[in-house]
N, C-alpha and C positions, 0 to 999 in steps of 0.2 A: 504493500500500500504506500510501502514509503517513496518506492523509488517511483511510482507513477504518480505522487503528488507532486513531485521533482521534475515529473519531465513537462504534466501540467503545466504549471508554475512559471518554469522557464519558456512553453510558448506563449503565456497571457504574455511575460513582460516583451519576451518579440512582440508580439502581435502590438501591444502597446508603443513601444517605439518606432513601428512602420505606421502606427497613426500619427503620432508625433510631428513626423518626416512629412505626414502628408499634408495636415493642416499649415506644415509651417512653407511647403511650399504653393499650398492656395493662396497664403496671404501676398506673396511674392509675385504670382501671377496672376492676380488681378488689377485690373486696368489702371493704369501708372503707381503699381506699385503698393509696398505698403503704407507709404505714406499718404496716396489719398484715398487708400481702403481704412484708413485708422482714423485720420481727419475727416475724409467725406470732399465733397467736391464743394465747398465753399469758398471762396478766396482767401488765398492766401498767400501771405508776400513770400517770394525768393530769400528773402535771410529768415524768417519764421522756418519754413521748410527746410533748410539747411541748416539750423538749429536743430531740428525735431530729429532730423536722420543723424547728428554727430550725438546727441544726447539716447539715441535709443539705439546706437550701436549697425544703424542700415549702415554704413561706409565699412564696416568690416568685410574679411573674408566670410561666403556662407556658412564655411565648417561653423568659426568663432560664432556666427550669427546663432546658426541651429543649438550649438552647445548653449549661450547665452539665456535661448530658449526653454532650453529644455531645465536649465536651474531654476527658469522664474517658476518652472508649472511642477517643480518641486519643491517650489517653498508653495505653492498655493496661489503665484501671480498670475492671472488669466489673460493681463492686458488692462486697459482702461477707456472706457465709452467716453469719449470726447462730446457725443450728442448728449449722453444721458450725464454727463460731467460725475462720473461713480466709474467705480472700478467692476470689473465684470464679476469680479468672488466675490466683492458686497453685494450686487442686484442677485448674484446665487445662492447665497447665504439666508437670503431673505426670501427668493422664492423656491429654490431646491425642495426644502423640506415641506412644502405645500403639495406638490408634485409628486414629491414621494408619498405622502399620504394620500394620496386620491390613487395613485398606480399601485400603495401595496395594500389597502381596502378591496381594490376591486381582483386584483390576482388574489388574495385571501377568500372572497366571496367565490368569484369563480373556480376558486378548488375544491371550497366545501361542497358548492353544489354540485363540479362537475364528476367529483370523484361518486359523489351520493346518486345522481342521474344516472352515471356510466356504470355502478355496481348494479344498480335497479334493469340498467336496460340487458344486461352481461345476464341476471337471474330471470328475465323473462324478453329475450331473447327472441325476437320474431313473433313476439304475440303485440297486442294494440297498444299498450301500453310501451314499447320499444320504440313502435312507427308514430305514435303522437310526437315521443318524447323528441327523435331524431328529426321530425318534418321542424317542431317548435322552434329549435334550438340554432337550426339549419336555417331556417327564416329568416332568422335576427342576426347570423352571419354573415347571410348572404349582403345585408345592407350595406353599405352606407356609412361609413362614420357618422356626417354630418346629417344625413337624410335621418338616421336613425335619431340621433339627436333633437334634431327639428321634431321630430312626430311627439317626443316625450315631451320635450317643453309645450308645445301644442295643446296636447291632452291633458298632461296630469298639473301642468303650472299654469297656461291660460284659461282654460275651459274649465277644467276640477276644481281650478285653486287649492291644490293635494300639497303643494311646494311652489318656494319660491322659483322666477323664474334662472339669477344669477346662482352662482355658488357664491360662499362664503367673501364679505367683502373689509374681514381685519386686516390691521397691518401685519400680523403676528401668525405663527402657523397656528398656536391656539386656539385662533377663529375658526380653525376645522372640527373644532371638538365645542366650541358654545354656541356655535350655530349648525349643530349637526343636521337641521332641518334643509338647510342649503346644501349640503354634502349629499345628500339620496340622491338627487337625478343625476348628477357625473356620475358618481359612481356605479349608479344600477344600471347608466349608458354603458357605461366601460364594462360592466361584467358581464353584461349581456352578450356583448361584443366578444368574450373571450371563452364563452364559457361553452359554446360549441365543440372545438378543439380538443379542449380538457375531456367532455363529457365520452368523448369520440373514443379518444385515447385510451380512456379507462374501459368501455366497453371492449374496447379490440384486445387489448394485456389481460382483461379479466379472465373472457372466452379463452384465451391460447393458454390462461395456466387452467383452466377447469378440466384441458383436457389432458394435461400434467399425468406422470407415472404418482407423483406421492399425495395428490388430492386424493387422485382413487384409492392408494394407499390408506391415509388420513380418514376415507369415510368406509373402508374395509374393518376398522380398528374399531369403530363406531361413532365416531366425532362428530357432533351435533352439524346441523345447516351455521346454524353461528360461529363456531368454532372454526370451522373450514374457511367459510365466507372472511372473516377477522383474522384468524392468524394464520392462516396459509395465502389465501387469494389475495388479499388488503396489500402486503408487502413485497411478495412479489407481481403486483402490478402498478406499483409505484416508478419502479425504474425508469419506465418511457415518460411518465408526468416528470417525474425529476428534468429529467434532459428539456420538454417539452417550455417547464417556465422560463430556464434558460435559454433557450432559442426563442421565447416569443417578446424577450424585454424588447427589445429592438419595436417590434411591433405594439406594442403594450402603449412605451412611450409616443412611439408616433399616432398611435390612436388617443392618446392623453393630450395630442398640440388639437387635436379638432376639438375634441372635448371641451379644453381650455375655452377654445376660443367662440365656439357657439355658446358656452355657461357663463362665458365672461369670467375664467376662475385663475385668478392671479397667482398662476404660477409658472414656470420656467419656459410652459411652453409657450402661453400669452406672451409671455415678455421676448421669446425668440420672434413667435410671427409678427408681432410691433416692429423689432429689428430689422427684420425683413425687408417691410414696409419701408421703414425709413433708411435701406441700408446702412445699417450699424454693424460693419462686417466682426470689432472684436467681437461681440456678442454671438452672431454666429459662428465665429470660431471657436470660443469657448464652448458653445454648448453642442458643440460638433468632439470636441476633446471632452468633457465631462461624460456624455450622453456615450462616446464610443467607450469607454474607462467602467461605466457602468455596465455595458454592454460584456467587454469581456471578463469583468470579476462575475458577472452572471452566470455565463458561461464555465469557468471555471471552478466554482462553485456547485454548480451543477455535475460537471464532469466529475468530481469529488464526492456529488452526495451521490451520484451511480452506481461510481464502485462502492463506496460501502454497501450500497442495499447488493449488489451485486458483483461478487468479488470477481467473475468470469472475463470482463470487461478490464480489471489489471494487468492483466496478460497480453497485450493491444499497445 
């Protein structure tokens, strides 16, 4: 286990340093440079800008440059938004953890449910309760970020008045938790969104261990439905969900910028499609490095919680 947490390990931090390399050469090659990707295209005199490039190190050689880079985003420097006059790790500091909690609510929900659906559809398997559950589930996947979105605030925030129509609008991530009435429709958008996948997942792993030598073994002995179902099935069909949250952050988050931004929910990812907008390229670069950093500790985390359930997979 050891030597494959090792060899894990050492591809995240590759993998992390050819992101590195790549964001630092986006900023490079975009249209005159980094100085009026960091500035912006507003006027600016000839000694200001020659100023900005002797003080931020652009007249170096690239190597000295990239390394220079790579120090800052090890102490925590992201850059600094000259539009939004803040440093990119304070606008993240203040909205990261808003983010995070609407994406690890709604991956929470859609595990509980999808593992609870997918055990349900695994024990009755081709009968109506299987085809509701897979048509339901498969509906709300098939949409839409935003289309799906739209219809919830439509229905259950204009027409019901069930919820508000914004998410939570503190300055603080603690408005997540004293206005939890603003938190339901992101979230139940997002988990709706994911919880097809999951449910899928667990169905398909449940089936393939049922038909397993040591189930039948296990209910030979005489091992209750419960017993079987809980300690035998439950854990070996976790493995593919394991992998499954890690490969879907990527997507998670970018179903959380639509999210953001039809709920109006002030976090990272609002604040990227603003940037956008306004081309504020630190910003998108930072959150192009934070978002892929997350990306692959997920990943490798995952690969990690595998082989334990599954030691077969160290051997690889």
């Amino acid at each position: 286990m050891l030597a494959y947490a090792i060899r894990r390990v050492v591809q995240a931090v590759l993998a992390l340093l050819l992101l590195t390399l790549l964001t630092f050469f986006l900023l490079h090659l975009l249209p005159g440079g980094p100085v009026v990707g960091i500035l912006g295209h507003q006027r600016v005199s000839a000694l200001a800008k020659r100023q900005f490039i002797i003080e931020n190190g652009y007249n170096k050689p690239l190597v000295v440059q990239y390394l220079d880079y790579l120090r800052k985003l090890l102490h925590g420097n992201l850059g600094f938004s000259y539009k939004a006059n803040q440093s990119v790790d304070s606008l993240f500091a203040n909205d990261l953890p808003k983010s995070l909690i609407l994406v690890g609510s709604a991956t929470l929900f859609a595990l509980l449910l999808g593992i609870g659906t997918g055990l349900l559809q695994a024990i009755r398997a081709n009968h109506i309760e299987d085809h509701l559950i897979t048509g339901g589930t498969f509906f709300v996947y098939a949409m839409p970020d935003f289309f799906l979105a739209q219809i919830v605030v439509e229905v259950l925030a204009i027409h019901l008045h069930w919820f508000p129509v914004e998410g939570p609008q503190g300055p603080t991530w603690t408005s997540c938790f004293t206005q939890w009435r603003s938190m339901v429709l992101p979230v139940g958008t997002l988990t709706g969104l994911s919880l097809a996948g999951f449910s899928r997942y667990v169905r398909s792993s449940a089936l393939d261990v049922f038909g397993q030598d040591f189930i039948r073994t296990a209910r030979a002995k005489g091992a209750s439905n419960g017993r079987v179902l809980w300690a035998h099935t439950l854990r070996n069909s976790l493995g593919p969900i394991v992998t499954l949250v890690g490969l879907s952050l990527p997507g998670l988050f970018a179903g959380a910028f639509i999210i953001e931004d039809v709920f109006n929910y002030p976090g990272i990812g609002l604040l990227t499609l603003n940037a956008t907008y306004n081309q504020d390229y630190p910003i998108i670069l930072g959150t192009t490095i934070l978002l892929g950093f997350l990306t692959i500790v997920g990943n490798l985390f995952a690969d990690l919680g595998y082989a334990w359930l599954d030691p077969r997979v160290r051997i690889t």
